[in-house]
GUZADREN-50349 format. One record per residue (C-alpha): residue number from 1; residue in three letters; x, y, z. Coordinates in nm, 3 decimals, always signed. Example, Ala and Ser with C-alpha at 12.3 -4.5 7.8 and 13.67 -1.06 7.14 Angstrom:
<atoms>
k 1 r ALA X +1.230 Y -0.450 Z +0.780
k 2 r SER X +1.367 Y -0.106 Z +0.714
</atoms>
This chain:
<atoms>
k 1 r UNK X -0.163 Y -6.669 Z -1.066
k 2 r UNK X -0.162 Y -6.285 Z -1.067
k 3 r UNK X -0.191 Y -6.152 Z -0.701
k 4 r UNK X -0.478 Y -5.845 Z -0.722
k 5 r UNK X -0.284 Y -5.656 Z -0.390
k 6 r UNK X +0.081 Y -5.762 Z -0.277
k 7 r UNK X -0.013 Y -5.903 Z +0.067
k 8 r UNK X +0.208 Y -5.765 Z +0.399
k 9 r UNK X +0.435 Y -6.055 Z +0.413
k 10 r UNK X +0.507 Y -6.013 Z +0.073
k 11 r UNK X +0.584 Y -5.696 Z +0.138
k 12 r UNK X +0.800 Y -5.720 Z +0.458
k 13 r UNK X +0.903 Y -6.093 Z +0.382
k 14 r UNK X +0.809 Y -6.169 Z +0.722
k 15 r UNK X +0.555 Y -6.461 Z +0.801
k 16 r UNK X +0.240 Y -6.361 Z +0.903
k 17 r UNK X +0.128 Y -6.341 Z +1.288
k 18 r UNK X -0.129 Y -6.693 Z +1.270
k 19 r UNK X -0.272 Y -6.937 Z +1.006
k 20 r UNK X -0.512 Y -6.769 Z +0.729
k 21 r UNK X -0.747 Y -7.081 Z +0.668
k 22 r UNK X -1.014 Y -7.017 Z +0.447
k 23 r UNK X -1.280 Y -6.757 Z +0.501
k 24 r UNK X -1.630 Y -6.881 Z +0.598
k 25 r UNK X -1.751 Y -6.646 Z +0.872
k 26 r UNK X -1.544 Y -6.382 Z +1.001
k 27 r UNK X -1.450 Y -6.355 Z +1.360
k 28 r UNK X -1.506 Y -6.001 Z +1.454
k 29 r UNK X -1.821 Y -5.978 Z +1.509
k 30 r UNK X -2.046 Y -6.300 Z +1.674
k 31 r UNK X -2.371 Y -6.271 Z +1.625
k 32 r UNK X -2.548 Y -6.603 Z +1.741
k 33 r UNK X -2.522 Y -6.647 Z +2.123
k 34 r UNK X -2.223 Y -6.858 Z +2.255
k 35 r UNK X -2.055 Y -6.821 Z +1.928
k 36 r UNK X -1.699 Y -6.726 Z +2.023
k 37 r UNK X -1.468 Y -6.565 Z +1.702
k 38 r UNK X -1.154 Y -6.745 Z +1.618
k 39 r UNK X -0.816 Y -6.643 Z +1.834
k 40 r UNK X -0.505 Y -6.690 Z +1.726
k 41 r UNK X -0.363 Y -6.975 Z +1.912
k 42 r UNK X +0.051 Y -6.991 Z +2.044
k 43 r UNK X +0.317 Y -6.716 Z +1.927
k 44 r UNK X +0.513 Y -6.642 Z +1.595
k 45 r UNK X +0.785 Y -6.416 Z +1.541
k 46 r UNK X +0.763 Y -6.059 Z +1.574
k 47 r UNK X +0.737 Y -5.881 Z +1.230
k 48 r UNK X +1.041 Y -5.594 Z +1.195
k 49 r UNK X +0.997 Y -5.292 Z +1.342
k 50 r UNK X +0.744 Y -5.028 Z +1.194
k 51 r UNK X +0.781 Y -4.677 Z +1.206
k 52 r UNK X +0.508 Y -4.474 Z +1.429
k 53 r UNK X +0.203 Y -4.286 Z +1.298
k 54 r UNK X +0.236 Y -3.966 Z +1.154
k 55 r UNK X +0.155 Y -3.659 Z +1.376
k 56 r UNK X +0.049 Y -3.471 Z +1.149
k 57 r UNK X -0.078 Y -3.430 Z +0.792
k 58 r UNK X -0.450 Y -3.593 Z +0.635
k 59 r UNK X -0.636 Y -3.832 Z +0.863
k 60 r UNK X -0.623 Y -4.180 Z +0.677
k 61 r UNK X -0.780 Y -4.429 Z +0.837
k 62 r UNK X -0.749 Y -4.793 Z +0.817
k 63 r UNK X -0.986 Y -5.032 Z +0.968
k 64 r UNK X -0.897 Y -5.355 Z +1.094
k 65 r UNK X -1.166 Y -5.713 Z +1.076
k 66 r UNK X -1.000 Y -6.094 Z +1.117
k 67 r UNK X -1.152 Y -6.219 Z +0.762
k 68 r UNK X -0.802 Y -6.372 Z +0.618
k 69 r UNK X -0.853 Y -6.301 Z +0.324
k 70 r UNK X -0.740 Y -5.969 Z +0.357
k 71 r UNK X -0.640 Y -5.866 Z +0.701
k 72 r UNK X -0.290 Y -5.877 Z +0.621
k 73 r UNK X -0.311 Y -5.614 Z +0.377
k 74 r UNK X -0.343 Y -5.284 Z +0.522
k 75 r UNK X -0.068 Y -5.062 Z +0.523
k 76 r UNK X +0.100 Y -5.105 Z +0.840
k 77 r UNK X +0.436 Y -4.970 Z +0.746
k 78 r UNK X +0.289 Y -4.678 Z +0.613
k 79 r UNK X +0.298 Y -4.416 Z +0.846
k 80 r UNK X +0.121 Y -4.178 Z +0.708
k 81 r UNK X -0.224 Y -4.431 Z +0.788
k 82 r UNK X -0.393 Y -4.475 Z +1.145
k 83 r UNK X -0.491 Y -4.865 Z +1.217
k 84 r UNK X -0.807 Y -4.911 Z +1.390
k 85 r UNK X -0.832 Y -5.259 Z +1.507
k 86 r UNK X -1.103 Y -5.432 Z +1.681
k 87 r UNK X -1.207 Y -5.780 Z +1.765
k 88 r UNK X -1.058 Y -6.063 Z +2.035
k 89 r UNK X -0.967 Y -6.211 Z +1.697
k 90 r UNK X -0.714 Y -5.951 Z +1.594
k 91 r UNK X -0.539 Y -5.994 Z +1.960
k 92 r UNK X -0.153 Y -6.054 Z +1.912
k 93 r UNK X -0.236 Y -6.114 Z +1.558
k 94 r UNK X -0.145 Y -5.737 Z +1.421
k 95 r UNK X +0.188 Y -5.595 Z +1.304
k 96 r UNK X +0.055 Y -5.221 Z +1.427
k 97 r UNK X -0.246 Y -5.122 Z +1.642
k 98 r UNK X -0.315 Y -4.703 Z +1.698
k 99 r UNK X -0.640 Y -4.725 Z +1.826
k 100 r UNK X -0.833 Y -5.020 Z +1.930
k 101 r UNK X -1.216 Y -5.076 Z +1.967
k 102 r UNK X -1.431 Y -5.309 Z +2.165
k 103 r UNK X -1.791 Y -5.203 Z +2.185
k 104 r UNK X -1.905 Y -5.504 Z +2.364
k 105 r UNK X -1.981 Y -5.540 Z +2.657
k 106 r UNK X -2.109 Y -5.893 Z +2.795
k 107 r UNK X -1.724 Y -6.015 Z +2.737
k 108 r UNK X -1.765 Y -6.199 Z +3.077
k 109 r UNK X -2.134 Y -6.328 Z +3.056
k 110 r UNK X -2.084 Y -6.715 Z +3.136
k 111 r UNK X -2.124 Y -6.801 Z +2.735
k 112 r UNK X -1.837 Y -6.580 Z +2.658
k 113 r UNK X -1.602 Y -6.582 Z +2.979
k 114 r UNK X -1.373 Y -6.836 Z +2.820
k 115 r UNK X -1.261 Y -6.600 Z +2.559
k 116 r UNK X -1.366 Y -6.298 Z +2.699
k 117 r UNK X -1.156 Y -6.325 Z +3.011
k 118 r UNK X -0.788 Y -6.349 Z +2.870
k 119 r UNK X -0.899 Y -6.105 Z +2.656
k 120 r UNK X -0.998 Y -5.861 Z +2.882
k 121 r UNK X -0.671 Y -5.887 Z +3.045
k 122 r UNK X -0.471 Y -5.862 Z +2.778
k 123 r UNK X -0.644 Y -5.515 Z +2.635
k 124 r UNK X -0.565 Y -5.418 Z +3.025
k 125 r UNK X -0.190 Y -5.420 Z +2.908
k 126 r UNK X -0.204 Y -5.224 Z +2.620
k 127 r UNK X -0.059 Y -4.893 Z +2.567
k 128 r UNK X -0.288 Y -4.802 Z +2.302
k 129 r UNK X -0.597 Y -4.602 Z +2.372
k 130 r UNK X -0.913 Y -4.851 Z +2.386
k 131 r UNK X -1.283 Y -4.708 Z +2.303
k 132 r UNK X -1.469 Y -4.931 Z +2.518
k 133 r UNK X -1.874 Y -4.804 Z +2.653
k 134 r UNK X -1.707 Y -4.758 Z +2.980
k 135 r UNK X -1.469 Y -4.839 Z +3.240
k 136 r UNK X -1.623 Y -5.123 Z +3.427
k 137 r UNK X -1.397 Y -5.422 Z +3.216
k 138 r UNK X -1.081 Y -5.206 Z +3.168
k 139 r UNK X -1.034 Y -4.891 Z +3.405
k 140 r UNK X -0.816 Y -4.657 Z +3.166
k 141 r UNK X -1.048 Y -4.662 Z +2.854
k 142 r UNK X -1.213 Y -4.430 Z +2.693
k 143 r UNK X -1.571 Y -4.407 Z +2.687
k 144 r UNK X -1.671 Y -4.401 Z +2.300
k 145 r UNK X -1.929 Y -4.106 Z +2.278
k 146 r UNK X -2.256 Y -4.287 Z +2.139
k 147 r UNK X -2.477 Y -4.016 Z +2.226
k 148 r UNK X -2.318 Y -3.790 Z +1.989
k 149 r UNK X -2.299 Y -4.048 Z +1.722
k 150 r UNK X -2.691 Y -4.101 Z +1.739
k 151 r UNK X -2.756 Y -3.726 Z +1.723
k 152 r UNK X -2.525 Y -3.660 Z +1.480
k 153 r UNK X -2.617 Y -3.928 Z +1.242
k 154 r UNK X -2.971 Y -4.088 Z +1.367
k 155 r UNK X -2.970 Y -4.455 Z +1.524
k 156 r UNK X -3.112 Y -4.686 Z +1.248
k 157 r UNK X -2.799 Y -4.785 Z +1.073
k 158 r UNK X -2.527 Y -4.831 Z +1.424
k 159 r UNK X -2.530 Y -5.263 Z +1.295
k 160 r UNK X -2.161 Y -5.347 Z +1.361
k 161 r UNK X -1.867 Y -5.216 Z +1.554
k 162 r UNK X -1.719 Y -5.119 Z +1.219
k 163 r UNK X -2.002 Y -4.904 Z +1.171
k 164 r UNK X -1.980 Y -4.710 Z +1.492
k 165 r UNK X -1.585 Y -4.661 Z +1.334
k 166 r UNK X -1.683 Y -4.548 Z +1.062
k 167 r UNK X -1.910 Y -4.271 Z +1.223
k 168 r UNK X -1.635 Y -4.168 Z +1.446
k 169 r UNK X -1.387 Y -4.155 Z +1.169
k 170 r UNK X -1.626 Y -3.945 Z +0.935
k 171 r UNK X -1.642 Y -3.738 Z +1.275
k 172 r UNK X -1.326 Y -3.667 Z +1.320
k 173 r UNK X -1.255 Y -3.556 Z +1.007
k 174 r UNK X -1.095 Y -3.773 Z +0.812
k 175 r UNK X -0.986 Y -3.779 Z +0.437
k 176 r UNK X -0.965 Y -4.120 Z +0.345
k 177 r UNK X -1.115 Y -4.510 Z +0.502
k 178 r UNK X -0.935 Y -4.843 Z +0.373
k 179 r UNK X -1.144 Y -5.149 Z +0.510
k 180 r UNK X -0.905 Y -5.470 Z +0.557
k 181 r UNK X -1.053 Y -5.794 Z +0.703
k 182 r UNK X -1.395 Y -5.721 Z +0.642
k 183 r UNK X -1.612 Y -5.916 Z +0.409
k 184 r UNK X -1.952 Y -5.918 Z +0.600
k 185 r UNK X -2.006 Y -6.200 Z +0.355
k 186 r UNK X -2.219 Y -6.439 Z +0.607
k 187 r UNK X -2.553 Y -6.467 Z +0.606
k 188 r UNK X -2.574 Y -6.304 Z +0.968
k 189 r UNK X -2.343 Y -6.031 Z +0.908
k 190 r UNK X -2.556 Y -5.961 Z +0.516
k 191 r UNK X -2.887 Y -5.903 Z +0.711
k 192 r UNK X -2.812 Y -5.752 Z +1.019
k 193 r UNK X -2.438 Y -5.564 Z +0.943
k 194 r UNK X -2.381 Y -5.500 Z +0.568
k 195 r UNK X -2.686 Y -5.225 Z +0.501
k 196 r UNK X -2.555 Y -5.042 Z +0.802
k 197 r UNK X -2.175 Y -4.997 Z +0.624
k 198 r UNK X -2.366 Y -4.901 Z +0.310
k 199 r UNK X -2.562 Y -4.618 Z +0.466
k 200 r UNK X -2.183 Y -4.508 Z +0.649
k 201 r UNK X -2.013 Y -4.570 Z +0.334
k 202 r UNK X -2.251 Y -4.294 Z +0.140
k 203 r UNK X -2.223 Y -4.066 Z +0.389
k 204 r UNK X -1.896 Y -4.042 Z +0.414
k 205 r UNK X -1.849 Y -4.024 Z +0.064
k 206 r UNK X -2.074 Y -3.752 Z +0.070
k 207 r UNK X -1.802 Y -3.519 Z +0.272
k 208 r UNK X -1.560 Y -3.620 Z -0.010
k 209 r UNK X -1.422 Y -3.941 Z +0.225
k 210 r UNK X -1.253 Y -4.204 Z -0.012
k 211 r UNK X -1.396 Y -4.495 Z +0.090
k 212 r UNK X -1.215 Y -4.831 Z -0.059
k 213 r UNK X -1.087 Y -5.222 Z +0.048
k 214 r UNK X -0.869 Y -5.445 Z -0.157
k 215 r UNK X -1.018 Y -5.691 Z -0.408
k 216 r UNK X -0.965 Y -5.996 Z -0.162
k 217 r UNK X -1.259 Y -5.843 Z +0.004
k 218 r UNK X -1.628 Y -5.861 Z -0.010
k 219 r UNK X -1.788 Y -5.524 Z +0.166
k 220 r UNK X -1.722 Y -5.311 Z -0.119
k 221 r UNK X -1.961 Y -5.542 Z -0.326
k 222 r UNK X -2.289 Y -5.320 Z -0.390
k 223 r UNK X -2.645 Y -5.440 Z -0.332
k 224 r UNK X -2.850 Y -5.566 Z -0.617
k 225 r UNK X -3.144 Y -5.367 Z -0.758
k 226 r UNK X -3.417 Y -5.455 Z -0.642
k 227 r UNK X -3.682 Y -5.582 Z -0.934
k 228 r UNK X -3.417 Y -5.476 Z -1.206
k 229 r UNK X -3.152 Y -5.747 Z -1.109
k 230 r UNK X -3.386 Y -6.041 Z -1.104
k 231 r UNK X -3.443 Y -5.963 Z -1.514
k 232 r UNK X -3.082 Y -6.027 Z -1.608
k 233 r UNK X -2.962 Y -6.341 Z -1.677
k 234 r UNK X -2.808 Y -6.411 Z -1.381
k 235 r UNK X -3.075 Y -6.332 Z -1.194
k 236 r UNK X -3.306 Y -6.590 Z -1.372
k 237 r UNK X -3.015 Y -6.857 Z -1.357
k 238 r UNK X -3.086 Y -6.773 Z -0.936
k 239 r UNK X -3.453 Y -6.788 Z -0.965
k 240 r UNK X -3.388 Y -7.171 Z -1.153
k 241 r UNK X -3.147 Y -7.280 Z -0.915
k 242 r UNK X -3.300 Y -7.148 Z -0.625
k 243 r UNK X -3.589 Y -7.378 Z -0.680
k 244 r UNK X -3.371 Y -7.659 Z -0.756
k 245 r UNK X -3.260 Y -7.609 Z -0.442
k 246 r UNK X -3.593 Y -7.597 Z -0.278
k 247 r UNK X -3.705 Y -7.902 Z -0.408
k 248 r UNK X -3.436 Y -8.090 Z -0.275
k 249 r UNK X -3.478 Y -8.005 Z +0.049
k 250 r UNK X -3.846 Y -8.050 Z +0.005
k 251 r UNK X -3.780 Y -8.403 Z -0.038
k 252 r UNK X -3.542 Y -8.408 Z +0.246
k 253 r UNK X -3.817 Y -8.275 Z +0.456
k 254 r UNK X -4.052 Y -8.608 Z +0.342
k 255 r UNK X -3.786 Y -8.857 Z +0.500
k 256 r UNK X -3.833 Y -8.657 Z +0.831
k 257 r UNK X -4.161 Y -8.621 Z +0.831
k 258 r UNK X -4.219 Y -8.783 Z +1.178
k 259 r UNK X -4.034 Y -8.438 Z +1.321
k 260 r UNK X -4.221 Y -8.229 Z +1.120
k 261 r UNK X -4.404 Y -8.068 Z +1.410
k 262 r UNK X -4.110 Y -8.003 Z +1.656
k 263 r UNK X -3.872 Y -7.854 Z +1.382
k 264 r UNK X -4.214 Y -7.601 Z +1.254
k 265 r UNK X -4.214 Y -7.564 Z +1.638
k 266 r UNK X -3.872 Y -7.424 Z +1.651
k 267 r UNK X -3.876 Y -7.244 Z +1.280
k 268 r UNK X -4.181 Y -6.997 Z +1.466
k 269 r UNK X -3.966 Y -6.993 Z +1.785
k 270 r UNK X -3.629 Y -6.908 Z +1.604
k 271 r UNK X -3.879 Y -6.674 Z +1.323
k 272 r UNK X -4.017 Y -6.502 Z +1.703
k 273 r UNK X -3.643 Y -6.419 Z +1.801
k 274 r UNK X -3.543 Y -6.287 Z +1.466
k 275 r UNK X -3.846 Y -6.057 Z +1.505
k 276 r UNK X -3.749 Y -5.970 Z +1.850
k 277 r UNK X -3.409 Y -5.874 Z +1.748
k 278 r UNK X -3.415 Y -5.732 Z +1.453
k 279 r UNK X -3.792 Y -5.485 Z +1.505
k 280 r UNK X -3.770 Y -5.448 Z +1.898
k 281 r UNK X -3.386 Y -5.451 Z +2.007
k 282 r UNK X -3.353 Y -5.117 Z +1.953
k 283 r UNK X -3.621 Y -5.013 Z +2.274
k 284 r UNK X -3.309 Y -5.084 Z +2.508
k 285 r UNK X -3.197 Y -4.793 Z +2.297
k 286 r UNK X -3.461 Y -4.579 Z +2.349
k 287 r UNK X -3.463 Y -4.578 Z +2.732
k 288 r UNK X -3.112 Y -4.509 Z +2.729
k 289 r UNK X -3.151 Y -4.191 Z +2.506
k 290 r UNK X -3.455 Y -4.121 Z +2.765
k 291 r UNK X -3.237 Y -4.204 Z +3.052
k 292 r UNK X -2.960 Y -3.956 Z +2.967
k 293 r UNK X -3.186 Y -3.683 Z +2.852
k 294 r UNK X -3.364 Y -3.738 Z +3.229
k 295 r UNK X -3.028 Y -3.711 Z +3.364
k 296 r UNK X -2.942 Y -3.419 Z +3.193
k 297 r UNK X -3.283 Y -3.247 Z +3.293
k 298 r UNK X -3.208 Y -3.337 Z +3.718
k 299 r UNK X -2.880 Y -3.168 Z +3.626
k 300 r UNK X -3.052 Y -2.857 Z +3.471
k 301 r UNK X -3.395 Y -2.860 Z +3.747
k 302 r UNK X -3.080 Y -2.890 Z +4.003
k 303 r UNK X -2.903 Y -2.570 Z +3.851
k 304 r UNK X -3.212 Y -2.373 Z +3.857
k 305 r UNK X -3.336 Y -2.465 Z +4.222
k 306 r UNK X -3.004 Y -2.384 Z +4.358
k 307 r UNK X -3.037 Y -2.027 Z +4.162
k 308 r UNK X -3.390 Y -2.027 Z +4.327
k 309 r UNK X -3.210 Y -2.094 Z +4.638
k 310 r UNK X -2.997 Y -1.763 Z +4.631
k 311 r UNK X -3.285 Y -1.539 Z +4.531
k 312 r UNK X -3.523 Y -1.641 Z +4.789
k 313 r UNK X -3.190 Y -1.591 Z +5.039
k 314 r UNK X -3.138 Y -1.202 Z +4.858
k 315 r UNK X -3.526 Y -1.197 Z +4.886
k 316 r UNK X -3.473 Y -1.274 Z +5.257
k 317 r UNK X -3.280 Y -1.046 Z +5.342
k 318 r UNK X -3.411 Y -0.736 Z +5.186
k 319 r UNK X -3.722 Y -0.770 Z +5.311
k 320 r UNK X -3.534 Y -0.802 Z +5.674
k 321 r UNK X -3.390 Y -0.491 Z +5.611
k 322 r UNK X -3.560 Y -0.206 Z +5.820
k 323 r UNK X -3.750 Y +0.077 Z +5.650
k 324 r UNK X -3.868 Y +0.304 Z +5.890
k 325 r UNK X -4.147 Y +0.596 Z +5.811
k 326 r UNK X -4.162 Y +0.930 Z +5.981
k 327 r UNK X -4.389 Y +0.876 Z +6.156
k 328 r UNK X -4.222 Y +0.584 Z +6.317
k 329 r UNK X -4.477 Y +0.353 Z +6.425
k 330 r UNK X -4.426 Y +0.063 Z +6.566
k 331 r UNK X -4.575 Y -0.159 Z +6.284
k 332 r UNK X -4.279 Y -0.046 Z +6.067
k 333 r UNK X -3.988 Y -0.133 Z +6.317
k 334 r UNK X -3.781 Y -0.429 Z +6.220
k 335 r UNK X -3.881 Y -0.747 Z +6.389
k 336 r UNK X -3.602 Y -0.747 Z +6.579
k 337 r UNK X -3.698 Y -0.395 Z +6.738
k 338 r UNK X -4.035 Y -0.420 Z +6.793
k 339 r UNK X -4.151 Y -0.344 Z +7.156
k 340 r UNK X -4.424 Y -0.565 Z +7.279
k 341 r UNK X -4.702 Y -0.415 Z +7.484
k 342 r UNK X -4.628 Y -0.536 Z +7.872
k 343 r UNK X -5.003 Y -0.683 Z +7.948
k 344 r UNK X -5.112 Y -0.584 Z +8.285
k 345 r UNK X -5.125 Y -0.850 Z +8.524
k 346 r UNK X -5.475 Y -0.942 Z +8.685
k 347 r UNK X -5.489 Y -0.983 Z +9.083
k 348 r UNK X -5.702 Y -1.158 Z +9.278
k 349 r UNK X -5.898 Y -1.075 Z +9.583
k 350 r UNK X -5.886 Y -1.325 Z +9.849
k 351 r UNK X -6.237 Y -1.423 Z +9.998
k 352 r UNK X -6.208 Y -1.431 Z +10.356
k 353 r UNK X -6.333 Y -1.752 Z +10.485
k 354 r UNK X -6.677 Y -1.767 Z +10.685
k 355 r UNK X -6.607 Y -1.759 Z +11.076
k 356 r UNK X -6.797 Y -2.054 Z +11.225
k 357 r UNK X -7.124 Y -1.942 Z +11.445
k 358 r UNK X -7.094 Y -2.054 Z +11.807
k 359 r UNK X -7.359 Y -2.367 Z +11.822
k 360 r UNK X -7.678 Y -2.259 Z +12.009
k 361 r UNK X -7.780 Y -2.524 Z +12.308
k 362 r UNK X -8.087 Y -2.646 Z +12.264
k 363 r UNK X -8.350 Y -2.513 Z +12.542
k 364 r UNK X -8.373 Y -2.744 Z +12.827
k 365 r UNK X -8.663 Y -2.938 Z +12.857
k 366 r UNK X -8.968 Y -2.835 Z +13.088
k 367 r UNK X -8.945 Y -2.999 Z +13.417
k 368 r UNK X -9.317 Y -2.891 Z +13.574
k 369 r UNK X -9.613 Y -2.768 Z +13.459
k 370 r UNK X -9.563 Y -2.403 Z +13.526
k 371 r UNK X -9.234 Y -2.416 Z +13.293
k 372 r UNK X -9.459 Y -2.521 Z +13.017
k 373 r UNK X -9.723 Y -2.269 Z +13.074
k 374 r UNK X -9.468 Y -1.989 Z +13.094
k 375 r UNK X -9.321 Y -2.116 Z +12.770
k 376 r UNK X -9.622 Y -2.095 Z +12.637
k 377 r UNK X -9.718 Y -1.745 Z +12.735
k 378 r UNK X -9.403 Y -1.605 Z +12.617
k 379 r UNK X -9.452 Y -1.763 Z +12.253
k 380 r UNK X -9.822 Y -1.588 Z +12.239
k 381 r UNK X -9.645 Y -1.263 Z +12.298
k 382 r UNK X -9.360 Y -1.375 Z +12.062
</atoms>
């Protein structure tokens, strides 16, 4: 059988580094929680030495997936190409990594500690630089720039790490993207992932980016037309087995029938999450563009208030500079300077006190008659 692309052991005529089995869903990206991608288990022997990356010269850029079918491809002993990898699938499992990627970051949520862990550790001992969304899993990496990725390109289409790559790659300039290990073939990574590397695809080929992947993969595989397609004959050969199909698991559903109601129960529930996910995930999104732009705004309302701050101090002391008239009133002297009027003080007279009047005895009673008489004479003439 003709090989389509001479595969890297082929072309080193080493073994490769794990098994290739055959490709159902590929590893790099789990999209159904608790699904863990597939890590390569024990140790092989090390491929031969490649030479470095060039310094210098066009920016060719080749990205990295697990799907087997053509992950061992790219051109890692050319070194005139810079290999993005990503994935706790690709760990120990690459002849040459320049740049790694790992977007995610619930690595050590309980449902994905048992891979995420040892995987964690091991990108701590890398020498390669690691885009990560910040430093809280591994303190030396560098925070991929998001923000700029949304405002350069809009946030509708950001459905896959290898999308946010591919942004960053059209970015940075570069002349040419080779996709290895990426099929996006699953029904998952169709719906959610694949119209997101379309959209990147066409817009970097719209800067004059070459944009290609070997035959042994799937992503380069264009969408059908819609309405056109379904009149060709493939596309009624699909309508007539499609309802082959259908029928078939129509009678399937008759011999359940008695869990009819629980499994339409869980169809709505599982219908309810799709919708969640697929119309409202992106509102996370939205309060973190509104977040940083907030942020931004303290930082700019702090600027300003602390240029307030020194005007109202220049203000200050201006207006606490003196600026006296000729005729040199009072009003106009500096506060500092201003003589207060001494009040006079008010004194008080002291009242003498009364001096007590010497009790007069009372007149002594008449003894006789005459006494009374006289008394009474001297009142008449009183």
């Amino acid at each position: 059988m003709t090989i389509l692309t001479p595969r890297y052991v082929e072309q080193q005529g080493t073994q490769p580094n794990g098994a290739a089995g055959p490709h159902v869903l590929a590893a790099h990206e789990p999209t159904r929680e608790g699904e863990q991608p597939i890590i390569q288990a024990g140790t092989t022997a090390a491929p031969e030495p490649l030479p470095a990356a060039a310094p210098a010269g066009p920016l060719k850029i080749a990205m990295i997936g697990t799907a087997p079918s053509s992950r061992m491809l790219a051109p890692y002993n050319d070194p005139s190409w810079t290999i993005w990898a990503c994935s706790p699938g690709n760990m120990n499992a690459l002849p040459r990594v320049d740049v790694w990627f790992e977007l995610h970051s619930n690595l050590l949520w309980p449902e994905h500690e048992t891979y995420g862990k040892p995987y964690i550790e091991w990108l701590k001992q890398q020498k390669f630089p690691i885009y990560m969304q910040d430093q809280s899993l591994v303190h030396n990496a560098i925070v991929f720039p998001w923000y700029d990725m949304v405002q350069m390109f809009g946030r509708d289409f950001f459905t896959s790490s290898f999308a946010w790559m591919m942004a960053l790659a059209t970015a940075k300039g570069a002349t040419e993207i080779a996709l290895y290990g990426i099929d996006m073939a699953s029904r998952d990574e169709y719906i959610r992932q694949r119209p997101g590397f379309y959209y990147f695809k066409q817009r970097a080929e719209e800067r004059g980016i070459k944009v290609s992947a070997p035959h042994e993969s799937d992503i380069m595989q264009p969408p059908a037309l819609y309405a056109y397609s379904d009149s060709t004959p493939q596309g009624r050969k699909l309508m007539a087995r499609r309802q082959e199909v259908g029928g078939r698991i129509g009678a399937s559903d008759q011999q359940i029938a008695q869990h009819t109601n629980s499994k339409t129960y869980l169809q709505g529930a599982l219908e309810d999450i799709d919708y969640q996910e697929s119309i409202w995930g992106g509102v996370s999104t939205d309060l973190m563009i509104a977040n940083e732009k907030i942020v931004r705004l303290e930082t700019e309302t702090a600027q300003i208030k602390s240029r307030n701050a020194q005007l109202e101090t220049q203000v200050a002391q201006f207006q606490a500079t003196p600026t006296w008239s000729m005729s040199g009133s009072i009003d106009a002297a500096p506060p500092s300077q201003t003589v207060e009027v001494a009040q006079p003080k008010r004194r008080y007279r002291r009242r003498a006190r009364p001096e007590a009047q010497p009790q007069q005895p009372d007149p002594p009673a008449a003894s006789t008659e005459s006494e009374l008489v006289s008394a009474g004479e001297v009142a008449a003439e009183g």
